[in-house]
C-alpha positions, -999 to 999 in steps of 0.1 A, spaced: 152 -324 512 148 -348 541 136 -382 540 104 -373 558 92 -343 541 104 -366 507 81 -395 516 52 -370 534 51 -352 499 51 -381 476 27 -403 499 3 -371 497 11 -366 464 2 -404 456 -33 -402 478 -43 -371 466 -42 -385 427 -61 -414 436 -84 -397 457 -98 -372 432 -95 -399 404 -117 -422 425 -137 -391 431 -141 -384 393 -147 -418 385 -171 -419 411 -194 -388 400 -197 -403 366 -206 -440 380 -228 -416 397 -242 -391 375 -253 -421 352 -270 -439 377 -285 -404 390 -298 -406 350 -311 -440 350 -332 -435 386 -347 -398 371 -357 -423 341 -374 -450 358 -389 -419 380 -405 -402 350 -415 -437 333 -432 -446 367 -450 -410 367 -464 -417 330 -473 -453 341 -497 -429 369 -507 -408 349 -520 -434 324 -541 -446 352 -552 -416 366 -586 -393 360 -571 -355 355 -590 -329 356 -582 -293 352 -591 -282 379 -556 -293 389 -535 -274 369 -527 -252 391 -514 -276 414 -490 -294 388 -476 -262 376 -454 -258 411 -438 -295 406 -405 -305 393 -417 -321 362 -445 -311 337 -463 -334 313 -493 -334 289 -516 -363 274 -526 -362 239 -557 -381 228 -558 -384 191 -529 -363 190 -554 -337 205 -541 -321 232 -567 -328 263 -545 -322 301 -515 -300 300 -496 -291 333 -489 -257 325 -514 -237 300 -483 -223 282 -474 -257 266 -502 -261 232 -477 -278 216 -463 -316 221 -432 -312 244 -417 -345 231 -423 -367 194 -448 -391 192 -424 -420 196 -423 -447 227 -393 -437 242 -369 -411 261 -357 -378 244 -342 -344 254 -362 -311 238 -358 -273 247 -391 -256 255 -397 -229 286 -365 -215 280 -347 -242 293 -333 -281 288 -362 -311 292 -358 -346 293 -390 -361 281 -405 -395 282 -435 -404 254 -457 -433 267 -484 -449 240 -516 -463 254 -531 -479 226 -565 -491 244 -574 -456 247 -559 -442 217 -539 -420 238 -501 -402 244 -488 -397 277 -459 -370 279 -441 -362 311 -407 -339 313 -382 -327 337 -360 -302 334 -325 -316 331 -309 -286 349 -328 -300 384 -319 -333 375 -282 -323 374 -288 -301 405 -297 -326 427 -277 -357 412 -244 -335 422 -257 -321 455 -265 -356 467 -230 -368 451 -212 -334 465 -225 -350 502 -211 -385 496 -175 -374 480 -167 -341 504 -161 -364 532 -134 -381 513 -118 -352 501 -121 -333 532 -103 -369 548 -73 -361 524 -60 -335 553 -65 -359 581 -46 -386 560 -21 -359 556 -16 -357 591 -19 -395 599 10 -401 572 34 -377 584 27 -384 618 39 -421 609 66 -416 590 78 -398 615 73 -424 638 86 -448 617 118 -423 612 123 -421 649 154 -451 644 173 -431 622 165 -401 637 183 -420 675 213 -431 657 214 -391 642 215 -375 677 237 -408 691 267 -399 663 258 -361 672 273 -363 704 303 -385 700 335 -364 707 363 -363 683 380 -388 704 351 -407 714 350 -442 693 335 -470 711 311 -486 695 269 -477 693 245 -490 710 219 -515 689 185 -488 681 155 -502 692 130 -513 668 148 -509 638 159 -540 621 168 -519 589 193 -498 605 213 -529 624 236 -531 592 241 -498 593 251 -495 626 275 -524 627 291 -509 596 299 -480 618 309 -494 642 337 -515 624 345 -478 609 349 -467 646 369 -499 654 394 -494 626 400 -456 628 411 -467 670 429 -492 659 443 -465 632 448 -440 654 465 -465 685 489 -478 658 499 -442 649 504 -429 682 522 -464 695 546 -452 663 554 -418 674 556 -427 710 579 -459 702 603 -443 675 606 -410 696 615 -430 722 639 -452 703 656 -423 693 662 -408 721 694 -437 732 712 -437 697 711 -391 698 723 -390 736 753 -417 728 758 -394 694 756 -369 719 784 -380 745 806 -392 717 806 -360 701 812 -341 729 845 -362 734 853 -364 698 851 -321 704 877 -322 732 898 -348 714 900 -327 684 903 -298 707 928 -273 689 922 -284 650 904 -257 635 890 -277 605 882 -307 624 863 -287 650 843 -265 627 832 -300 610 824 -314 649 801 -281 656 783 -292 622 777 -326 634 767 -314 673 737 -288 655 726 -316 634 724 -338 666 706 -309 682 680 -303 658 674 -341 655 671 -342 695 645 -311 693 626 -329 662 619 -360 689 608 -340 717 584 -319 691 572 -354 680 564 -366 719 548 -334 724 529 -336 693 516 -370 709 510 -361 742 485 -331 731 463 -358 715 424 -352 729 416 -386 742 450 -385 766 447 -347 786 407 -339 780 402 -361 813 428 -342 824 412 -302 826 408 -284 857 410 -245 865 443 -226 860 454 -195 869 473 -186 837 494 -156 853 512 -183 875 520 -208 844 538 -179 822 556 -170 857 569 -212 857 576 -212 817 598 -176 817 615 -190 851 627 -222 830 634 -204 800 653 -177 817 686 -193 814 680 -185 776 666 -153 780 697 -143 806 723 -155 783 712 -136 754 711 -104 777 676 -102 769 646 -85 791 617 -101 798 587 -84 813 547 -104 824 519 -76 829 486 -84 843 467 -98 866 454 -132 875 434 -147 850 419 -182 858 414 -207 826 401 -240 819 429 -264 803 454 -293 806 486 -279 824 507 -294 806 496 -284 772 492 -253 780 525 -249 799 542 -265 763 517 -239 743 534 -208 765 569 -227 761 568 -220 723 553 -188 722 581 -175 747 609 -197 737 599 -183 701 604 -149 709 634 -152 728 649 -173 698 645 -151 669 650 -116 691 687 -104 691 708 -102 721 700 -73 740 666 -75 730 632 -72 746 601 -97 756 567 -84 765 544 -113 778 506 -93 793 479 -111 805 445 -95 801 407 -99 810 377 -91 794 340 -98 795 354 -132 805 374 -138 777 416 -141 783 439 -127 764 477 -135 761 499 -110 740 540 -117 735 559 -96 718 599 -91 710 614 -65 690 629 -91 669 624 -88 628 589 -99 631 580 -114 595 559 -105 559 520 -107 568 517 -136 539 540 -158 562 515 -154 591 497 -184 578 523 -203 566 543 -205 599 515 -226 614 518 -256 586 542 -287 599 579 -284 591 570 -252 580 599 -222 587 602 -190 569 638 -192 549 640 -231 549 666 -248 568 689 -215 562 671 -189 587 686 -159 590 688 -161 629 711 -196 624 685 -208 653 682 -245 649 643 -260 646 622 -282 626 591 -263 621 569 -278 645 565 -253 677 538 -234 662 523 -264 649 519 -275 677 507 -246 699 479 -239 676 469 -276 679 469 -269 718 449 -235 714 422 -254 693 417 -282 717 410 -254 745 388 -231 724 415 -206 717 425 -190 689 463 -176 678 465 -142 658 499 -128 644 502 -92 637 532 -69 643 539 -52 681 531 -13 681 549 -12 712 586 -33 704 584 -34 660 591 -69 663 559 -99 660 533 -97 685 513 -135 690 481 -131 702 463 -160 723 428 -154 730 407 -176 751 364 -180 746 346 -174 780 357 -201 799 327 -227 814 334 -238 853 355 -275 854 342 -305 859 348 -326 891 
């Protein structure tokens, strides 16, 4: 439940109870002084009536009115306001009492004149008294009930003015980016939410800081690395010709130059893995015809296709994306280089390039030994590769080219499938594009 709605309900909730409790409380502060006027009302009639020459001639008259009443002289009955009533409608007693006659409820008031020897008895029906005394309190507490909707309205319409702060720094962290971490601007009007915001922005300032100290390590030790493995690299090509002719010694020395191999390929995986990072290429994308950049990656990986006696085919037509060059060119690069790797000699490539409803599609196959559909998954993980360090193809890598592209395909809205090729047996790697938006600039 959302803050709002929480404190609409329970502010509602809160007036609602006290508004109907006030309202009960109210009607019986009101129904007893209702009583008390309807009293004094009948006790001033009898206090008329006691100085008043009746007649009955006006009987008829006083039968229509809200109240009836008799006056007893010598407990003889001598003026009645309605013929029907022979008998005393209240005790001879000073005082106020309630007595059923008529078919109905009366509340009766007995006043003693002594001078004259005489009772005066008025009534009123208690129903009419209760008629009224809630019609005229209906009329003063409908108003406030009928208010509770307008407070209703008032309240939410405040909170949610008074949630419009949170509700700026909600839609300001909404459209960060990924790589977007620069601090937020201070909300206006909202003291509350200044800790809040700060404490944020420290988070932002120590995830860069994070995030600079982890790329500045990749960056650094690749590049470290690179001097000690090409000297390891000269010396052992060297040491080769020096041992040139020593069987044991050289079948040691082609040990050492695949380990120096597949450490040089770990630290170019690393700086690629660095370079694809969002905040450095996103700046970076502009339109791309995607035909022409499989043409430049099978041109530079045609020495390795050529010496394997391997053929390579690209179908389709142009096809314009939106995308860093470079990442894209190294996302191509391992999809290629992949299937040129684990294909045999003689083998076949099958790179095509297809549009529809403004969605690309890039499909490479090989008629290599493709792989089991639970490794499809797997094959993406870092350091991942099916068999270990002993793959059956003796084709050295460190499990990071698919790793990698898929990282590459994400950052451009693309997605990498894995299935086998109906048209070469082997593994056929499917790159499909979303409808591409026009670039920027």
């Amino acid at each position: 439940m959302s803050i709002r709605r929480y404190l609409t309900l329970i502010l509602i909730s809160v007036i609602t109870l006290v508004t109907f409790a006030s309202a009960i409380q109210g009607y019986r502060s009101s129904m007893l002084e209702a009583a008390s006027i309807f009293d004094d009302e009948l006790s001033s009639l009898a206090l008329i009536l006691s100085t008043t020459s009746l007649h009955t001639s006006q009987k008829t008259e006083l039968d229509q009115m809200a109240f009836t009443f008799q006056i007893w002289q010598d407990k003889k009955l001598i003026v009645a306001s309605n013929p029907q009533l022979t008998s005393a409608i209240a005790n001879f007693e000073e005082g106020f009492d309630e007595n059923n006659f008529l078919a109905q409820r009366w509340r009766t008031y007995s006043h003693w004149m002594p001078e004259q020897q005489r009772w005066i008895m008025v009534a009123q029906p208690l129903n009419y008294r209760f008629e009224l005394a809630e019609n005229v309190i209906l009329a003063a507490v409908t108003p406030l009930v009928m208010s509770i909707a307008i407070l209703a309205a008032l309240t939410f319409l405040i909170i949610s003015r008074g949630l419009l702060p949170l509700n700026l720094l909600s839609e300001a962290l909404k459209i960060k980016k990924a790589d977007d971490l620069r601090p937020l601007a201070a909300i206006p009007q909202a003291a509350e939410l200044v800790p809040v915001v700060n404490t944020l922005n420290q988070l932002f300032e120590r995830l860069d800081a994070a995030f600079l100290r982890e790329k500045r390590f990749a960056s650094d030790a690749a590049h470290e690395l690179r001097t000690p493995l090409s000297v390891l690299k000269i010396n052992a090509h060297n040491l080769a010709i020096e041992l040139r002719g020593q069987q044991q010694s050289m079948a040691n020395m082609l040990f050492l130059q695949q380990g120096i191999e597949r450490m040089g390929h770990v630290v170019e995986q690393i700086l690629l893995l660095n370079r694809t990072n969002p905040e450095q290429y996103r700046g970076n994308f502009v339109s791309l015809d995607l035909k022409l950049l499989c043409q430049s990656v099978i041109a530079h990986l045609y020495p390795q296709i050529e010496q394997k006696q391997q053929e390579i085919e690209l179908l389709g037509d142009t096809a314009t994306v939106i995308g860093d060059e470079f990442a894209l060119e190294v996302l191509l690069q391992n999809l290629i280089s992949n299937a040129s790797k684990y294909t045999p000699d003689l083998g076949r490539i099958r790179v095509s390039i297809t549009t529809q409803k403004g969605r690309v599609n890039v499909k490479v196959e090989d008629s290599g030994p493709g792989m089991e559909p639970e490794e499809y998954a797997l094959v993406f993980e870092r350091f991942y590769r099916i068999g270990g360090d002993r793959h059956a193809s003796n084709v050295p890598g460190c499990g990071l080219g698919l790793a990698i592209a898929e990282h590459i395909a994400q950052l451009h809205h693309a997605k990498i499938k894995l299935g086998p090729s109906s048209m070469l047996g082997g593994l056929a790697v499917d790159l499909k594009f979303e409808q591409q938006e026009p670039a920027v600039g």
